[in-house]
C-alpha positions in Angstrom: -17.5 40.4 -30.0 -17.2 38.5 -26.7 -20.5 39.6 -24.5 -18.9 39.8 -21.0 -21.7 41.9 -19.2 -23.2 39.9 -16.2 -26.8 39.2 -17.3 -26.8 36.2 -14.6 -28.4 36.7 -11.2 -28.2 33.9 -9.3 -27.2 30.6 -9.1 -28.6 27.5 -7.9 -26.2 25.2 -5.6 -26.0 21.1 -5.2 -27.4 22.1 -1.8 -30.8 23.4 -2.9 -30.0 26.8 -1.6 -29.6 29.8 -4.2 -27.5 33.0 -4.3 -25.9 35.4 -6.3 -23.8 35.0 -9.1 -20.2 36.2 -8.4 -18.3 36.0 -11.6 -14.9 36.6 -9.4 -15.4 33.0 -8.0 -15.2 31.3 -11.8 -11.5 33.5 -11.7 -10.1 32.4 -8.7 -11.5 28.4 -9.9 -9.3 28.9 -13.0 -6.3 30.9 -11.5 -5.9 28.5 -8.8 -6.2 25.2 -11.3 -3.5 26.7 -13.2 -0.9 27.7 -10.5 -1.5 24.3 -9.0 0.4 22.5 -12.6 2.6 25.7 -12.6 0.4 28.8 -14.3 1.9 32.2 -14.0 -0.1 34.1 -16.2 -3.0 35.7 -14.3 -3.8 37.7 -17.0 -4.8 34.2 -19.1 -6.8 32.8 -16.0 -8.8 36.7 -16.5 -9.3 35.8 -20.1 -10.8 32.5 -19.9 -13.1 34.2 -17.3 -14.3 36.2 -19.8 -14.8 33.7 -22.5 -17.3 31.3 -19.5 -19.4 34.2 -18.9 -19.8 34.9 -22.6 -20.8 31.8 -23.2 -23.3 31.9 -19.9 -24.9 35.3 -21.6 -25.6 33.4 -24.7 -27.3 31.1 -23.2 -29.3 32.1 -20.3 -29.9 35.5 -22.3 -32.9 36.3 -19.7 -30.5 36.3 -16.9 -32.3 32.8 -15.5 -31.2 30.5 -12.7 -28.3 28.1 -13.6 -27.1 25.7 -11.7 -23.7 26.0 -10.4 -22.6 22.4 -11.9 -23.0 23.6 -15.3 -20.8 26.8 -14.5 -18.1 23.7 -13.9 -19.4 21.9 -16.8 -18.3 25.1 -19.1 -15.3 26.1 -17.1 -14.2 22.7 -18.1 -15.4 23.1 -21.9 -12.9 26.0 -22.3 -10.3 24.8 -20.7 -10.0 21.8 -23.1 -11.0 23.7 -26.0 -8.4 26.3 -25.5 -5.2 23.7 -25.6 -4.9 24.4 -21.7 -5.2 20.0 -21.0 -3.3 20.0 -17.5 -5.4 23.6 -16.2 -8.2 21.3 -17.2 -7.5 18.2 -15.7 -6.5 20.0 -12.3 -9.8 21.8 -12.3 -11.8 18.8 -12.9 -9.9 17.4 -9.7 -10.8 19.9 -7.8 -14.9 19.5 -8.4 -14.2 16.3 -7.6 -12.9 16.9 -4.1 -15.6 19.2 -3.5 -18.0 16.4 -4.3 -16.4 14.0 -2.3 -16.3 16.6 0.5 -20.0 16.8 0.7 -20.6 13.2 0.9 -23.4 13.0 -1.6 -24.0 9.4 -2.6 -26.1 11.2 -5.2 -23.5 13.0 -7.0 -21.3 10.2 -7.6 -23.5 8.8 -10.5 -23.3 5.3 -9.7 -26.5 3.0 -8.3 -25.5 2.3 -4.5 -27.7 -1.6 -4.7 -25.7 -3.4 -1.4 -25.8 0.0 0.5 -22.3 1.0 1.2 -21.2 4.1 2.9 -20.0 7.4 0.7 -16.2 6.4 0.7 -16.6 3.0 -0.2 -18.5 3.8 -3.0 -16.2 6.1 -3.9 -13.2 4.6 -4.4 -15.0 1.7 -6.0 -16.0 4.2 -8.6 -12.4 5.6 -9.1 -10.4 2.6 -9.1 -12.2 -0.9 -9.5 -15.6 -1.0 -11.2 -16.1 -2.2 -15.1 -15.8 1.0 -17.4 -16.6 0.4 -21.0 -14.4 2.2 -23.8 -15.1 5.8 -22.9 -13.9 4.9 -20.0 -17.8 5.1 -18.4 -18.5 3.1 -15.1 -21.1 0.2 -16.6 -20.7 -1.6 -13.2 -22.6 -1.2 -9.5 -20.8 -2.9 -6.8 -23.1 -5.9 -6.7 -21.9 -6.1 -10.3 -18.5 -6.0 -9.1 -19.0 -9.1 -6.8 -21.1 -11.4 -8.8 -18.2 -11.0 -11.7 -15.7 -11.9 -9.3 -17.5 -14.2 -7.3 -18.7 -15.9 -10.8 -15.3 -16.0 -12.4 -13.7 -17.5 -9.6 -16.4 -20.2 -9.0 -16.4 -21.3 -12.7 -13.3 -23.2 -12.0 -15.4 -25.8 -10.3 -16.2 -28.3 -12.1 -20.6 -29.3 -12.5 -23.0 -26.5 -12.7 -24.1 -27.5 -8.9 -20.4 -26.6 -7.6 -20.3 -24.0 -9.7 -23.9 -22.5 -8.2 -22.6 -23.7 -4.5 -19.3 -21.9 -4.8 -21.0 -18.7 -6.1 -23.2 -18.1 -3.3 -20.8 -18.8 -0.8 -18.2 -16.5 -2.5 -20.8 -14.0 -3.4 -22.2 -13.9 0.5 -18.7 -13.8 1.8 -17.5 -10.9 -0.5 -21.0 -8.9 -0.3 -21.0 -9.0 3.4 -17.2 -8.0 3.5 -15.9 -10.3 5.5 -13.8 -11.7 3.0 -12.5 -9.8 -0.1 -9.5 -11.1 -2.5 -7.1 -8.3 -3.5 -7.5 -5.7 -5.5 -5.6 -7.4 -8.6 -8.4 -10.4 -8.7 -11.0 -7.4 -8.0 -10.0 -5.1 -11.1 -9.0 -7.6 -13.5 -11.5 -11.2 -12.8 -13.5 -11.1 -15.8 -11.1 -9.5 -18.3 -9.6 -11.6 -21.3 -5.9 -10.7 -20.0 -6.8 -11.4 -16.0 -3.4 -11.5 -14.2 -5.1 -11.8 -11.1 -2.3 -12.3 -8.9 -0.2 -9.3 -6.9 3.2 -10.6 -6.3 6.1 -12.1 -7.9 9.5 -12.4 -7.7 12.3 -12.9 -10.8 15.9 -14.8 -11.0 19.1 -12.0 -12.1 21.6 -13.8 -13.1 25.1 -12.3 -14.2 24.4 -12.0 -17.6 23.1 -9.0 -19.7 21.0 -10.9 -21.7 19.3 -13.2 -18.9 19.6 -9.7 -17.1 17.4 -8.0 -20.0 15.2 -11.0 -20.8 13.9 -10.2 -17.1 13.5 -6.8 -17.7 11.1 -7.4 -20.4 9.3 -10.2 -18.6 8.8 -8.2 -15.0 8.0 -5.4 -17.8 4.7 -7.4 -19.0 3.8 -8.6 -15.7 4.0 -4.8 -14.1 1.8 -4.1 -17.1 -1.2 -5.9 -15.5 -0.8 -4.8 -12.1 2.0 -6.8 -10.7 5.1 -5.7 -7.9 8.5 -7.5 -8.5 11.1 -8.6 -6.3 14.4 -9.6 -7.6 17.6 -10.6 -5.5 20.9 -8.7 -7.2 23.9 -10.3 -5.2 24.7 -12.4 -8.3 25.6 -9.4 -10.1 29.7 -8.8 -10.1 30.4 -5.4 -8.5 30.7 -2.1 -9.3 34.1 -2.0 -11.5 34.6 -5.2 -11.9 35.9 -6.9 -15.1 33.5 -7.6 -18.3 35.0 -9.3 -21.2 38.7 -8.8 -19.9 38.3 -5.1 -19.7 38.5 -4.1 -16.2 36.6 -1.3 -14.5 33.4 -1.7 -17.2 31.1 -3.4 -14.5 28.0 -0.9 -13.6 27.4 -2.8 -10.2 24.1 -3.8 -8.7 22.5 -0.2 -7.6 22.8 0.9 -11.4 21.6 -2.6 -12.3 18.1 -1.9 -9.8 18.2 1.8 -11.6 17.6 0.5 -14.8 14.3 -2.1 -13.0 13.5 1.2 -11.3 12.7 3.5 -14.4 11.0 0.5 -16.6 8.2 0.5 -13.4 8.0 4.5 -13.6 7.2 3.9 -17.4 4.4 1.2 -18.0 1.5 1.2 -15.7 -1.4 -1.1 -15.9 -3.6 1.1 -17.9 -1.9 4.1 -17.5 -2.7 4.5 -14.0 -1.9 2.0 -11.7 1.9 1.0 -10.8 3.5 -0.9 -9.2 7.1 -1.3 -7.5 10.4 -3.1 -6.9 11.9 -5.1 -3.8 15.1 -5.2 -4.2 17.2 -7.2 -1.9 21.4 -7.8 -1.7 23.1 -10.2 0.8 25.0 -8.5 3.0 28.1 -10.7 2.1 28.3 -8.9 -1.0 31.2 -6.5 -2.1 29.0 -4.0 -2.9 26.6 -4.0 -0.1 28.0 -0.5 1.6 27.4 1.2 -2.0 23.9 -0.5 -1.9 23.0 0.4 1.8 23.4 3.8 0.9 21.7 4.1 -2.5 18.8 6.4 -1.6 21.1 9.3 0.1 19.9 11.0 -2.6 15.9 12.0 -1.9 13.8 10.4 -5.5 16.5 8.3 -6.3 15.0 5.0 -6.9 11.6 6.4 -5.8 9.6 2.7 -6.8 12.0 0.4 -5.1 12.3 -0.9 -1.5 16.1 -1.8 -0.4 16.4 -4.7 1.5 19.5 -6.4 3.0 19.6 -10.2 3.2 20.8 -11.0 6.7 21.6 -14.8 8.0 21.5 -16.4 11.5 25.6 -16.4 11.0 25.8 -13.0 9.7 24.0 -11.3 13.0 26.1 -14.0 15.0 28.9 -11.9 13.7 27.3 -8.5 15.1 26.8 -9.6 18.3 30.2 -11.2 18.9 32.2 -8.2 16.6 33.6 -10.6 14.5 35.2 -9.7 11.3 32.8 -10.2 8.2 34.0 -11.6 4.6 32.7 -9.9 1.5 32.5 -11.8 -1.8 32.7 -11.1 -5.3 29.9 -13.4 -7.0 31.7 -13.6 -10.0 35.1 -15.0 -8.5 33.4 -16.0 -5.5 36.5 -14.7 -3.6 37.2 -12.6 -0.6 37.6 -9.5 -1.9 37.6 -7.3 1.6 37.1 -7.9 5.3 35.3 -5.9 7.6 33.4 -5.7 11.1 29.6 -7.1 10.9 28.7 -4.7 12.9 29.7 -2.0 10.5 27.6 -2.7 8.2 24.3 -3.1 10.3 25.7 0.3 11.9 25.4 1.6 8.0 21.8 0.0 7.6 20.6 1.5 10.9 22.2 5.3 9.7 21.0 5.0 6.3 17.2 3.9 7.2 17.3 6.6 10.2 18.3 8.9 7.1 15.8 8.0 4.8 13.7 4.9 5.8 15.9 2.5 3.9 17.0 -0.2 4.0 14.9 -2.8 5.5 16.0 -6.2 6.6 15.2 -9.7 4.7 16.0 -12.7 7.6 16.8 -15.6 4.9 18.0 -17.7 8.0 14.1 -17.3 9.8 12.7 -17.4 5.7 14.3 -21.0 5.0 14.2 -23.7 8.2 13.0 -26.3 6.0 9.4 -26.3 8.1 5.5 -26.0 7.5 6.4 -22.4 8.9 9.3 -21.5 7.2 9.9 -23.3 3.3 8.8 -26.9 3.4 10.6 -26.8 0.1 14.2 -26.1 1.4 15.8 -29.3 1.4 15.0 -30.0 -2.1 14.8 -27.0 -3.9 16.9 -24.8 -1.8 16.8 -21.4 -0.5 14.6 -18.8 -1.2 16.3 -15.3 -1.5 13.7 -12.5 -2.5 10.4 -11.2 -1.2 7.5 -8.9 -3.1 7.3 -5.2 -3.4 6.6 -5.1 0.5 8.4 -8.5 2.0 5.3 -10.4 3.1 5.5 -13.1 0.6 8.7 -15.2 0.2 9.0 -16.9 -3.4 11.1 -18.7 -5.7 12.1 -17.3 -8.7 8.6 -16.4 -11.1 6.4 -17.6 -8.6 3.9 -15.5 -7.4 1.1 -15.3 -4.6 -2.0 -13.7 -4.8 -3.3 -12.2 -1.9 -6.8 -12.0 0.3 -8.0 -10.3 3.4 -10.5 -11.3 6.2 -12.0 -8.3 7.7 -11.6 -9.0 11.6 -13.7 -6.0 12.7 -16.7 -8.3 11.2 -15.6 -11.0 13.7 -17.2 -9.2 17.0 -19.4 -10.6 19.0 -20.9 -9.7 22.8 -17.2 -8.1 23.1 -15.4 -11.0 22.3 -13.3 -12.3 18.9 -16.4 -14.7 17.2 -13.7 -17.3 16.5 -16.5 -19.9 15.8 -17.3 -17.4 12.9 -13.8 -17.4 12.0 -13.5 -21.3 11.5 -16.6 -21.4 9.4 -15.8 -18.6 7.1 -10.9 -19.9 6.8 -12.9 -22.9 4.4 -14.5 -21.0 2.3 -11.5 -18.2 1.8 -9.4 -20.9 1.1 -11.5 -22.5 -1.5 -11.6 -19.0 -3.5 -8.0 -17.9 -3.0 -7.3 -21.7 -4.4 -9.3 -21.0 -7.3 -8.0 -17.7 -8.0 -4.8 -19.7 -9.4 -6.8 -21.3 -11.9 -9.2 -18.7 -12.9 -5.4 -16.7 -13.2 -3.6 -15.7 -16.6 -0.1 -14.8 -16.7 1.6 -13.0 -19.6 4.8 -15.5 -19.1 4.9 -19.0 -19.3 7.6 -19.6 -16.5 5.4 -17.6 -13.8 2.2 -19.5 -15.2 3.9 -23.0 -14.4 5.5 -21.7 -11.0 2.3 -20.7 -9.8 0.9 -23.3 -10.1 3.6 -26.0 -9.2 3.7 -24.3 -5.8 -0.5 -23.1 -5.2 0.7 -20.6 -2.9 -1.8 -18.3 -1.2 -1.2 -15.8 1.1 -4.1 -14.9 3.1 -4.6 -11.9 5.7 -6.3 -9.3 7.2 -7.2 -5.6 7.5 -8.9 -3.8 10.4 -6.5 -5.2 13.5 -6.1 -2.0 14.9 -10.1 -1.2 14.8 -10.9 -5.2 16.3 -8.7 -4.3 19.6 -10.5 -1.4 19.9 -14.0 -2.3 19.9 -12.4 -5.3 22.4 -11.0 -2.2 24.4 -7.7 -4.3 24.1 -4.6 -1.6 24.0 -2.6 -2.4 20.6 0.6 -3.0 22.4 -0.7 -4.5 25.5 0.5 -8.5 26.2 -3.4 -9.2 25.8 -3.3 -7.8 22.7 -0.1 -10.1 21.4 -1.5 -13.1 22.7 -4.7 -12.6 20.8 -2.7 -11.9 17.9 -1.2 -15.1 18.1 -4.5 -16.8 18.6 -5.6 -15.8 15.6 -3.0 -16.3 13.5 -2.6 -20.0 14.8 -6.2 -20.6 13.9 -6.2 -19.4 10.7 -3.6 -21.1 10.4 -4.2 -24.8 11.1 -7.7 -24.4 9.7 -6.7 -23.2 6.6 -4.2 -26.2 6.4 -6.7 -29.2 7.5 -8.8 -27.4 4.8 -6.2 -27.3 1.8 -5.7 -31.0 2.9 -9.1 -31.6 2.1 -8.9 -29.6 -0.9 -5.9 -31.8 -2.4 -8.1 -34.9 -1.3 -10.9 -33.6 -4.5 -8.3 -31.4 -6.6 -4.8 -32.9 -6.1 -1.7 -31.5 -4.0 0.5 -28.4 -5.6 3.0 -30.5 -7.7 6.0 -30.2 -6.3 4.7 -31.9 -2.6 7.1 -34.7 -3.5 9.9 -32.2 -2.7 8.4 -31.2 0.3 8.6 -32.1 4.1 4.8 -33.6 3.5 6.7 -36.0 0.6 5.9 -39.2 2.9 3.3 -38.1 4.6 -0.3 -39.3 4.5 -1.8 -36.0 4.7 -0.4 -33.2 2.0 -1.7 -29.8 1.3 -3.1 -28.4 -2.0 -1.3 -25.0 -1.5 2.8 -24.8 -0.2 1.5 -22.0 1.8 -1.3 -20.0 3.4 -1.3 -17.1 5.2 0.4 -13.6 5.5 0.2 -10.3 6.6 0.0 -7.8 4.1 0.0 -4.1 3.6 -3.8 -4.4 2.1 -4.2 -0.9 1.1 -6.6 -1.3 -1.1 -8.4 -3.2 0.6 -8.2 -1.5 3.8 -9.8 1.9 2.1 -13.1 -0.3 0.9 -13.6 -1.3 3.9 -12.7 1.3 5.5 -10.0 0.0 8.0 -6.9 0.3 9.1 -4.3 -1.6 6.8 -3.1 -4.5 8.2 -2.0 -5.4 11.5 -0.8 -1.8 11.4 -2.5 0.2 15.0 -3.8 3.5 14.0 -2.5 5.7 11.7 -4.0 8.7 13.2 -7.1 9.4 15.0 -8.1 12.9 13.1 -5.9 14.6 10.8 -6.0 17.2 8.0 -5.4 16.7 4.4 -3.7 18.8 2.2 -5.3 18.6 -1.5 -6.0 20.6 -4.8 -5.5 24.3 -4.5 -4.4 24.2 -0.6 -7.6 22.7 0.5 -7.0 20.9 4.0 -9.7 18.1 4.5 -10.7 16.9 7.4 -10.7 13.0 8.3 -11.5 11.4 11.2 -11.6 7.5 12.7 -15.4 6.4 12.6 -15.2 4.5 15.7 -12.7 6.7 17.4 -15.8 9.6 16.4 -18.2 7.0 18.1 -17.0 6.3 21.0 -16.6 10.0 22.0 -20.8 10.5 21.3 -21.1 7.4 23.7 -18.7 8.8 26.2 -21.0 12.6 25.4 -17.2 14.1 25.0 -17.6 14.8 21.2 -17.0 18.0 20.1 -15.5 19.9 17.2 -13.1 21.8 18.9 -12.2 18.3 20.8 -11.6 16.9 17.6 -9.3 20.2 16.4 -7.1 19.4 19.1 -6.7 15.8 18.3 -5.7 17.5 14.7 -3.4 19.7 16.7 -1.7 17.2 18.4 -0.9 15.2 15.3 -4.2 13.2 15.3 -3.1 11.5 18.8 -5.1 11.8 21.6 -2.2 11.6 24.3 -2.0 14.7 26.8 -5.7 15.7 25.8 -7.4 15.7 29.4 -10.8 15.6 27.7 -10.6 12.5 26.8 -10.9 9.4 29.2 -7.9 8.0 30.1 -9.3 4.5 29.1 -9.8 5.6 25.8 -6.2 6.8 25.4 -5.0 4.0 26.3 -6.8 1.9 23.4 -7.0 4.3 20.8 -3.6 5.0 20.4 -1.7 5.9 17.4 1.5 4.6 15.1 3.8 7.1 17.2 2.2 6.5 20.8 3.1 3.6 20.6 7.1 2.2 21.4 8.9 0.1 18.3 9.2 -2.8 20.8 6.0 -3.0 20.8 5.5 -2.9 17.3 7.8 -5.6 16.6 6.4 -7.5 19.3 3.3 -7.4 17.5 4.6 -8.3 13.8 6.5 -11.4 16.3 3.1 -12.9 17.5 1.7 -12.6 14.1 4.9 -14.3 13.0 5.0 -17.6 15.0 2.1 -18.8 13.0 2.3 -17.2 9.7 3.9 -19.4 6.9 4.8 -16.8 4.5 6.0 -13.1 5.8 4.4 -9.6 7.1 4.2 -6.5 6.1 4.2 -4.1 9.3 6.2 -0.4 9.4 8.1 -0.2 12.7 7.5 3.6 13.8 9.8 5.5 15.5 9.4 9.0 16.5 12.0 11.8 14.7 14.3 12.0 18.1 14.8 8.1 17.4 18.6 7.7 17.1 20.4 4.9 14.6 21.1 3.3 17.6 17.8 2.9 18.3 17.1 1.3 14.8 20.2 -1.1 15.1 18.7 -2.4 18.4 15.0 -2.8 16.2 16.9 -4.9 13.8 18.5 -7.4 16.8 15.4 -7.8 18.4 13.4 -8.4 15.3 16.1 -11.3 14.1 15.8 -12.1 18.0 12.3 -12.6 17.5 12.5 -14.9 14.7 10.4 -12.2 12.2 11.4 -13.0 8.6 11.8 -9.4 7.7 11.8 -5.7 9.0 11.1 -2.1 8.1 11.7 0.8 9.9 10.4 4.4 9.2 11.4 7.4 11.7 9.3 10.8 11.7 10.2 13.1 9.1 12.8 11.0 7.5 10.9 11.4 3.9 10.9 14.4 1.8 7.1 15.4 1.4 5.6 13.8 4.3 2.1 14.8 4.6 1.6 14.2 7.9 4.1 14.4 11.0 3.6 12.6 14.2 5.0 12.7 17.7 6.8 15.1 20.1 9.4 16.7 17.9 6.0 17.2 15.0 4.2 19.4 18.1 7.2 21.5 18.1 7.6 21.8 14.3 4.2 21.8 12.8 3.4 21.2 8.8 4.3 24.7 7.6 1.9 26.5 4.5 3.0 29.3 2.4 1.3 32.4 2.9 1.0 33.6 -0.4 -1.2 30.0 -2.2 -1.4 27.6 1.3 0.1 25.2 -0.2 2.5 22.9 2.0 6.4 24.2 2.5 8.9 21.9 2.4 12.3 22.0 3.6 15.4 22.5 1.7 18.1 22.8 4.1 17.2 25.1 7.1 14.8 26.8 5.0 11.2 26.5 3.3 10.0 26.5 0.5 6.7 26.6 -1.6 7.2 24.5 -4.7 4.1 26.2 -6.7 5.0 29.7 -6.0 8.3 29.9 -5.3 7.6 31.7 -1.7 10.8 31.1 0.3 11.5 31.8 4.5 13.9 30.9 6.6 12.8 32.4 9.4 10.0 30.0 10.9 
């Protein structure tokens, strides 16, 4: 008979301190784990109670001290053994947020041997170092970078290039200053090492070309890979197939089909990847496609993108009547006004934050800049998952990322540091193609007949700051371009030098360099990606992105709200003697912006100021500076605050085409269903609502809200 007496006095906590032991607690742990995956039965959650402190009588018979981990440790043993897997699992999460709350190096069960902080060690644990079958973490993160920094100096050839390279990529990586992406950092060493992040695949107009793709993106998405694909050779929606008339599916259902394959297989089960997929706007079907994602989930991996030319947005400006084509008949099959599709863009992405724009006229000018391989080779018509890296059909670019806020020095950007360190990147992003595997032959050969890198950066928003530079200041945009033109004219004298010892990328004799003395080894360098990944280890901003937000609140397991805040935003305050923890609750209030708090020096607002403070102009002015000397693309989110109008996102696409940037994407304030965070004036008024009844996070179904674990419903906020 199950012994459910309390014989337990006290417990011991991670903390040290002890106290009594309150059998209600273990209840609520379970009752809340269970409503969080959609438990309804208290009673159960009361049960399972039971059975833990049965088990705790048994063994701690004398009522002794236990430790309040191994209360977890059997909570979990129940759970599991009593068929309740997904109660399990969500009460396993939640330990681990409380461990990762108290920012206990200790508890994370790793060896800490380059001395990182709490976070970065972390999410090193979680998502990139060596686990053995049992899925065990056998890896430290100086493990982490000697594997990489081994694998991808073993291309050299000679021990002594081999030792040179290692030490220079080791210091580089270890000191992170440099850091390939996260593909080359969870995959170097492994016998299948796709170590590359972007690719992009040819559809053609035929269901068996159409389905060979599908499996071959498939396999590459697999082991970690985004796709891209270009859909206007597809006949529209309707169209004829095999004489019949009115069989076509059309494009969008096409992209449906690419959609759910990425939902299904995920590099070891857990990480996935995602879909660009882009349509010219001369196609028939292009309204149909611009407006695809009315519905909220539909096509939840894939980014839209229209293909725009020079001639198209000539057509805009001027109102000019506009042809659409079908691409199996190549015939005008309906004239419209330009503008009225741009005017459908704008709507749709105010609506729902898609689509975006892809500038094939600023992608393809036949220059260093802009495709050297144009002339020859033709046009290039798709991007990645997030438009930063043109490519050819089954290339692919892996990606790397300087860390500019290690490139300070007596206040000033330490560009002398930057021109000794662009060599060294270049010569370990280079080598990342040949340490690569590809499950495909065609991407194998495509990588490597074009070498193409695509080098960037995290931490832009973080390196104004400690410059005191505003983000969208004209000091700030003429640093940006600075940089960029450095990095990028030393990383090209450097892949020069490279082709000099290893050879140019093979297909140079297509290029504008065909007759020239001096030829690259790579097609192209540099980009600006999203660099997520990498942006959390080294705990930066992403990108050239300005601050998401200064201190915000985190909604997690079981309605737990976490606090985060900006390390040097934090610092700055303690300098200024301003820090405080009610200070910092009103930067929370006020969407984690510090704009309208008098506390705070009016100096400091002006630099530290957030994604929504700051005017799309100047956003896109930003991604433009970056631009003029960036030979691939960028990846920046144009933010616009919820009382932004379509009108205001058809002027952001002129001006970005204006500007010459080779693509666009727009995102307005509470545009997207489950938005975690909301930012600027209309958020103030409308703050993230919480059900009463389990706090966790309403959201709105019409002009109500609702709680999607409990069902709680109001529509009278």
């Amino acid at each position: 008979m199950m012994n459910t007496k309390l014989s337990l006095k006290k417990v011991s906590k991670t903390s040290g301190s002890k106290e009594g032991f309150d059998s209600q607690k273990v209840f609520e742990s379970i009752w809340l784990a269970a409503q969080s995956v959609g438990g309804k039965d208290k009673s159960l959650a009361q049960v399972l109670k039971n059975e833990v402190i049965s088990i705790l009588n048994e063994k701690y018979v004398d009522g002794e001290i236990i430790l309040t981990s191994e209360v977890g440790d059997i909570v979990e043993k129940v759970l599991i053994e009593r068929g309740h897997a997904k109660t399990a699992k969500a009460y396993i999460r939640y330990r681990e947020n409380k461990r990762h709350l108290r920012q206990d190096k200790t508890l994370l069960g790793i060896k800490d041997d380059i001395g990182l902080s709490y976070n970065t060690l972390y999410i090193l644990k979680i998502r990139y170092l060596k686990r053995n079958e049992k899925g065990e973490v056998i890896e430290t993160p100086k493990g982490l970078i000697e594997r990489v920094a081994r694998v991808l100096s073993n291309v050299e050839k000679g021990r002594n290039l081999r030792e040179k390279w290692f030490r220079e990529f080791y210091k580089i990586m270890a000191n992170f200053e440099f850091l390939p992406g996260t593909r080359t950092l969870v995959n170097a060493g492994k016998t299948a090492s796709q170590l590359a992040n972007c690719f992009v695949w040819p559809i053609e107009d035929d269901i068996d070309k159409i389905f060979d793709i599908l499996h071959k993106s498939t396999l590459i998405k697999k082991h970690g890979g985004g796709c891209g694909y270009n859909f206007s050779k597809i006949r529209p929606e309707g169209d004829i197939v095999g004489r019949i008339p009115g069989l076509a599916a059309g494009p969008v259902k096409m992209i449906e089909m690419f959609d759910l394959m990425t939902s299904l297989f995920k590099q070891e089960g857990r990480y996935e990847s995602g879909n660009m997929a882009v349509l010219n706007s001369n196609h028939s079907d292009v309204f149909s496609f611009v407006s695809a994602k009315q519905v909220d989930g539909y096509l939840s991996k894939t980014n839209l993108s229209v293909a725009i030319t020079d001639e198209f947005m000539d057509a805009v400006m001027k109102n000019k009547d506009w042809s659409l084509i079908n691409p199996r008949t190549a015939e005008v099959v309906n004239t419209v006004k330009a503008r009225s599709i741009l005017q459908l863009m704008a709507s749709m992405a105010w609506q729902t934050g898609d689509p975006g724009i892809l500038n094939l006229s600023a992608i393809n000018k036949g220059t260093n800049l802009a495709n050297p391989l144009f002339k020859k080779r033709g046009p290039i018509f798709s991007t990645n998952v997030c438009g930063e890296i043109p490519l050819y059909p089954f290339e692919s670019c892996n990606l790397g990322y300087f860390n500019f806020t290690k490139f300070i020095k007596n206040g000033k950007f330490d560009f002398d540091k930057l021109l000794k360190l662009i060599p060294i990147a270049v010569r370990l992003m280079d080598n990342v193609i040949d340490a690569s595997w590809f499950p495909v032959p065609e991407v194998d050969r495509a990588v490597k007949d074009h070498r193409r890198l695509g080098i960037g950066c995290v931490g832009w928003a973080e390196t104004l700051a400690l410059l005191e530079i505003p983000y969208d200041s004209p000091q700030a945009f003429k640093l940006a371009e600075k940089v960029a033109k450095t990095m990028y004219e030393v990383a090209f004298e450097e892949s020069c030098k490279l082709a000099k010892e290893k050879g140019a990328f093979p297909l140079v004799g297509d290029s504008i360099w065909a007759e020239k003395k001096k030829k690259p080894r790579n097609v192209a360098l540099i980009t600006f990606p999203p660099s997520s990944g990498n942006a959390v280890i080294c705990e930066t901003t992403f990108g050239i992105e300005p601050f998401f937000a200064l201190a915000y609140e985190q909604n997690v397991l079981d309605g737990q709200r976490f606090k985060n805040v900006t390390p040097l935003f934090v610092k700055r305050l303690k300098e200024e003697s301003i820090y405080s923890e009610e200070l910092m609750q009103k930067v929370i209030d006020n969407r984690g912006s510090v704009q309208d708090i008098a506390e705070v020096p009016s100096r400091l607002r002006k630099i530290f100021r957030v994604a929504h403070d700051i005017h799309w102009r100047d956003h896109i002015k930003m991604q433009s500076s970056f631009q003029k000397w960036t030979d691939n693309a960028i990846t920046k989110t144009i933010n616009m605050p919820g009382t932004s109008t379509p009108n205001d996102i058809e002027q952001a696409f002129i001006l970005a085409w204006k500007l010459g940037c080779k693509g666009l994407t727009i995102y307005r304030d509470q545009s997207k269903e489950g938005q975690v965070i909301e930012f600027g004036s209309l958020a103030k008024k409308n703050k993230v609502k919480f059900c009463p009844t389990c706090d966790f996070r309403l959201v709105r179904e019409g002009k109500c809200y609702k709680c999607r674990r409990c069902g709680f419903s109001t529509c009278e906020f």
